[in-house]
C-alpha positions in Angstrom: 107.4 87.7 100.2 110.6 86.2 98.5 114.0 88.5 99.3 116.8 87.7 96.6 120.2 88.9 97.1 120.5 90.2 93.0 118.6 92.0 90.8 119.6 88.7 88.2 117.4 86.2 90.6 114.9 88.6 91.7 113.8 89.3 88.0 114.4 85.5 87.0 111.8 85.1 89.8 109.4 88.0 88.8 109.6 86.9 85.1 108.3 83.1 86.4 105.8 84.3 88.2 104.2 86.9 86.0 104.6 84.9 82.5 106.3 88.2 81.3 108.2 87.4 78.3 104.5 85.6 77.5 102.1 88.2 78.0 104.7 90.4 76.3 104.6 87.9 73.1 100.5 88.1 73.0 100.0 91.8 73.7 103.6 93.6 73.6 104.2 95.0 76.7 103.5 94.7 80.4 102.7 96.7 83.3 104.5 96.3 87.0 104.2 97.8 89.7 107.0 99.0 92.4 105.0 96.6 94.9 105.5 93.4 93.3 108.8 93.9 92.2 109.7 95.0 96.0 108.3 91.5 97.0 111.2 90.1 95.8 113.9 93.1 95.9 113.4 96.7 96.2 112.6 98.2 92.8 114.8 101.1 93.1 117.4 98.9 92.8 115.8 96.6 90.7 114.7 99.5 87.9 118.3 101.4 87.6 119.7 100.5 84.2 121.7 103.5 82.7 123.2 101.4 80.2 122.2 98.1 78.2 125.5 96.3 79.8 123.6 96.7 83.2 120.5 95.5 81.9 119.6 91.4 83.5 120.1 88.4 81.7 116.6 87.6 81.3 116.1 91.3 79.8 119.3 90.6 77.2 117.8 87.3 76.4 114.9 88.7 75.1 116.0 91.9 74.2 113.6 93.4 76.8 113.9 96.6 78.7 111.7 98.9 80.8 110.4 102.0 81.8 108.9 103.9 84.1 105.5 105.6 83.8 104.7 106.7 87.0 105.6 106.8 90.4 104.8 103.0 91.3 104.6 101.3 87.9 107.0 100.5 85.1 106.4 99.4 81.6 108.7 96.3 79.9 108.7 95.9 76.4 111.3 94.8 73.5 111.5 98.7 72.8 114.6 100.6 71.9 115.5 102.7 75.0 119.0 103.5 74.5 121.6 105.3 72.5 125.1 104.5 71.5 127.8 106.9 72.2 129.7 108.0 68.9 133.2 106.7 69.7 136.3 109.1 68.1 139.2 109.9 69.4 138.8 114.1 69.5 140.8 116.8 70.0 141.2 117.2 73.7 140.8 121.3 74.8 142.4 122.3 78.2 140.9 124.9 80.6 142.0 126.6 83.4 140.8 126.3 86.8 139.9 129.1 89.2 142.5 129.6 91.4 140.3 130.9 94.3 137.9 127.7 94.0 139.6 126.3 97.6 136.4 123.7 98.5 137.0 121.7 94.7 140.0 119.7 93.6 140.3 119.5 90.2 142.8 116.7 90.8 140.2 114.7 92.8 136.7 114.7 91.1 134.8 112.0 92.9 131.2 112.7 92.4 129.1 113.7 89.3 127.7 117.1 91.1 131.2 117.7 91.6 132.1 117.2 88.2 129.0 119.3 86.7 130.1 122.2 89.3 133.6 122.0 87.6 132.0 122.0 84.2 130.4 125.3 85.4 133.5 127.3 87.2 135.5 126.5 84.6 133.1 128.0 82.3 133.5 124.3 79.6 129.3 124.9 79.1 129.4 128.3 78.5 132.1 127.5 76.0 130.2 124.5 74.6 127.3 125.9 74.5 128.4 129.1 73.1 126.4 131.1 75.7 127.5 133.7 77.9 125.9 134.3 81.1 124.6 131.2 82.2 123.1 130.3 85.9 122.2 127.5 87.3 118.3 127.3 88.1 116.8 123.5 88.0 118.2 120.8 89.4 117.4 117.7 91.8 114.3 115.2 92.0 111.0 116.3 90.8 108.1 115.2 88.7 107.7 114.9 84.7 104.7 115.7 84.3 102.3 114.1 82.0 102.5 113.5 78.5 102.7 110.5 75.6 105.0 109.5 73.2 106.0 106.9 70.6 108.7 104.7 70.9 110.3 102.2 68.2 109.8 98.3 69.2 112.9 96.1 67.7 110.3 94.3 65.6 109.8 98.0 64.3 106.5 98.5 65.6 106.2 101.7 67.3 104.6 101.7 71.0 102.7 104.0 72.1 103.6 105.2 76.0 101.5 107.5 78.6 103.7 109.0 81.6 102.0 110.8 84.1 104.6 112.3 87.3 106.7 109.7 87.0 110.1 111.0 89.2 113.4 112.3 87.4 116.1 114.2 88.9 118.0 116.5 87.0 122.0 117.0 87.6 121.9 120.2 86.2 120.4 123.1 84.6 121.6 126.3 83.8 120.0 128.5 82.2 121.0 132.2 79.8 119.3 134.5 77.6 118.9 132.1 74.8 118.3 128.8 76.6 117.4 126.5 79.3 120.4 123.6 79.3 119.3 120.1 81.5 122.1 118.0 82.1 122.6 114.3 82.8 126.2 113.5 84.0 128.1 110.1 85.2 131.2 109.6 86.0 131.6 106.4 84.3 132.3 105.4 81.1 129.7 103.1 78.6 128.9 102.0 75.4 125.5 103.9 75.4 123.0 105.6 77.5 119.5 105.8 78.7 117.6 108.0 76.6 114.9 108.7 79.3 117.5 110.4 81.5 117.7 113.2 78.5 114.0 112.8 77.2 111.6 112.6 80.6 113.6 116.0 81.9 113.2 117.9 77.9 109.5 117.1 78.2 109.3 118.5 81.4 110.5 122.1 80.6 109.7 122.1 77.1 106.2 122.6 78.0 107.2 124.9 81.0 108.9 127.3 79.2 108.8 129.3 76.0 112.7 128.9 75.3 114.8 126.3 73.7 115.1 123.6 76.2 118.5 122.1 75.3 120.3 118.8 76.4 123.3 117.4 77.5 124.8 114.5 78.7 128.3 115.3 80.4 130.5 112.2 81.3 134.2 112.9 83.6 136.5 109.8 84.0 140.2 110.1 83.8 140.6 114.0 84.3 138.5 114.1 80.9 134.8 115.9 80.5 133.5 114.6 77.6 130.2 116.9 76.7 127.8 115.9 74.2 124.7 117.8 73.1 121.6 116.2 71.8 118.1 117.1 70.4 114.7 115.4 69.4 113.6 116.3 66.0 110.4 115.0 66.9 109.0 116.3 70.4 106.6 113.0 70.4 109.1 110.8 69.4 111.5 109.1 71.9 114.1 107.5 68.9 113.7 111.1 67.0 117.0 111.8 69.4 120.3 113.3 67.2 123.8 114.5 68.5 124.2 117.7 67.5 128.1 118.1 68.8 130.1 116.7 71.5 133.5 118.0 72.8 136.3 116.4 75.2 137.8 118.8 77.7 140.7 118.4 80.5 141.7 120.5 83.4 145.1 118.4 83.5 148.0 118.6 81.3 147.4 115.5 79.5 150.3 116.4 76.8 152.8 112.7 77.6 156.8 113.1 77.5 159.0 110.5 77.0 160.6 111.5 80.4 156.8 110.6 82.1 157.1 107.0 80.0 161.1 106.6 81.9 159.7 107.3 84.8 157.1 104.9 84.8 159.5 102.2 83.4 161.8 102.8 86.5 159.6 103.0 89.1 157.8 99.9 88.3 157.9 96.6 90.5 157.6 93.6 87.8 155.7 90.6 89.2 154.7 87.3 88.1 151.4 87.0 87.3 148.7 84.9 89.8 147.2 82.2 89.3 143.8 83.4 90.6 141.5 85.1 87.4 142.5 88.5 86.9 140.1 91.4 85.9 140.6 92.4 82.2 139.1 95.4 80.2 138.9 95.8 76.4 139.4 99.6 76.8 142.2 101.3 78.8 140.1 103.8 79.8 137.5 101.5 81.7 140.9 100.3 84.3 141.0 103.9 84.9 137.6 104.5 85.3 137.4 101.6 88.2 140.3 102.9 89.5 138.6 106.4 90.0 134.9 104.6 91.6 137.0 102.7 94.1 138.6 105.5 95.3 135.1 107.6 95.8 133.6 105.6 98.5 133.7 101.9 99.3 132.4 99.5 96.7 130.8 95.9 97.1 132.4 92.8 95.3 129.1 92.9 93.1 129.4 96.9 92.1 132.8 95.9 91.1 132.5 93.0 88.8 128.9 94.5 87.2 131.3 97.8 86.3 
């Protein structure tokens, strides 16, 4: 057994060993299991990629990701497993928040469950969704069931997959007269998304239930909820996924005077700037979002610089 201290080595490692980016050239995907990726790291760890910007080198390099399709084995191909955000600059609706909710401040979301919870009180879903009523119902790890579906290759191929129980977890679900709602929330900001945590969770309860199984993916950073709502046109077909809406919401006044800018202005210390590297963002709103994960718990040098 080989321990590395990085999911970039362990996979390097796992890649030599297993000729994967070979067998994948000859037959176009290929099959791991939990056990010999925990010979080198623990897969848990090794498996999480919510976005592409987390994905490994070697998985960039070859335009690779993976997938799992039960509980101990994953499937890596050069398939097309995630979806960009739409990026626009939306009105911003405030809401109101309870004033006898004492066990949440609105001023101090740290967590995602806390952040879907607030979505609730505060009533942003049954707004977004335009459904009264709602209650929460499903939520936390469970199996997916079994089922099959295509998924697009980059070469355009499609590929077809088998899942049978893999695990998912669910960070919401509420469900009213006309639907049941599954949400995926982070409280991070990305470029895209992991379609699986949407499309593994619809399968689920599509076949559970004779209602409209609708889906969300709800992402809070900077006093913001941005909610977006998306559907597959085609039940079999992973890539078939559409946005059908997405709103931004805030709790906080968020309106900026040009006393709040004077303030600022006054109140800051000017220094020179070091000479050790300094961490740079291309988007504001990423600074803030660090900001807002370092102050939820403590964070490793390596959670730091991979965010």
């Amino acid at each position: 057994m080989l321990r590395c201290n990085n999911n970039q080595e362990a996979w390097e490692k796992i890649f030599e060993k297993y000729k994967i980016v070979e067998k994948i050239l000859e037959q176009g995907y290929f099959i791991i299991t939990s056990k010999q990726i925990n010979d080198y790291r623990e897969a848990r760890l090794m498996t999480k990629f919510d976005n592409s910007a987390t994905l490994p080198d070697i998985f960039k390099k070859n335009n690779f990701s993976i997938l799992p399709i039960n509980r101990g084995s994953y499937i890596i191909s050069n398939f097309k497993v995630y979806e960009k955000f739409e990026t626009n600059n939306k009105e911003i609706y405030k809401i109101d928040f309870p004033e006898y909710i004492r066990s949440i401040d609105f001023n101090n979301i740290t967590s995602e469950s806390i952040a879907v919870n607030s979505a609730y009180i505060t009533k942003i879903l049954e707004d977004f969704l335009e459904e009264e009523g709602l209650v929460p119902t499903v939520n936390g790890r469970m199996g997916s069931g079994d089922f099959k579906f295509n998924i697009l290759r980059n070469d355009k191929d499609s590929l077809e997959i088998s899942v049978e129980s893999s695990q998912i977890e669910i960070d919401g679900g509420y469900e009213g007269v006309e639907s049941l709602t599954l949400i995926e929330a982070k409280n991070y900001i990305s470029d895209d998304f992991m379609v699986r945590q949407l499309y593994y969770p619809y399968r689920l309860w599509k076949e559970k239930i004779n209602k409209p199984v609708r889906t969300i993916y709800l992402v809070y950073s900077n006093g913001i909820f941005n909610v977006y709502e998306y559907e597959f046109k085609n039940l079999n077909d992973y890539n078939s996924i559409s946005l059908v809406k997405s709103k931004r919401y805030s709790i906080e006044d968020t309106e900026i005077e040009i006393n709040d800018i004077q303030n600022v202005l006054s109140g800051t210390k000017i220094i020179n700037e070091p000479e050790i590297s300094f961490p740079q963002a291309d988007k504001f709103d990423r600074i803030i979002n660090l900001c807002e994960l370092l102050q939820e718990e403590f964070r490793t040098k390596g959670y730091i610089t991979e965010n």
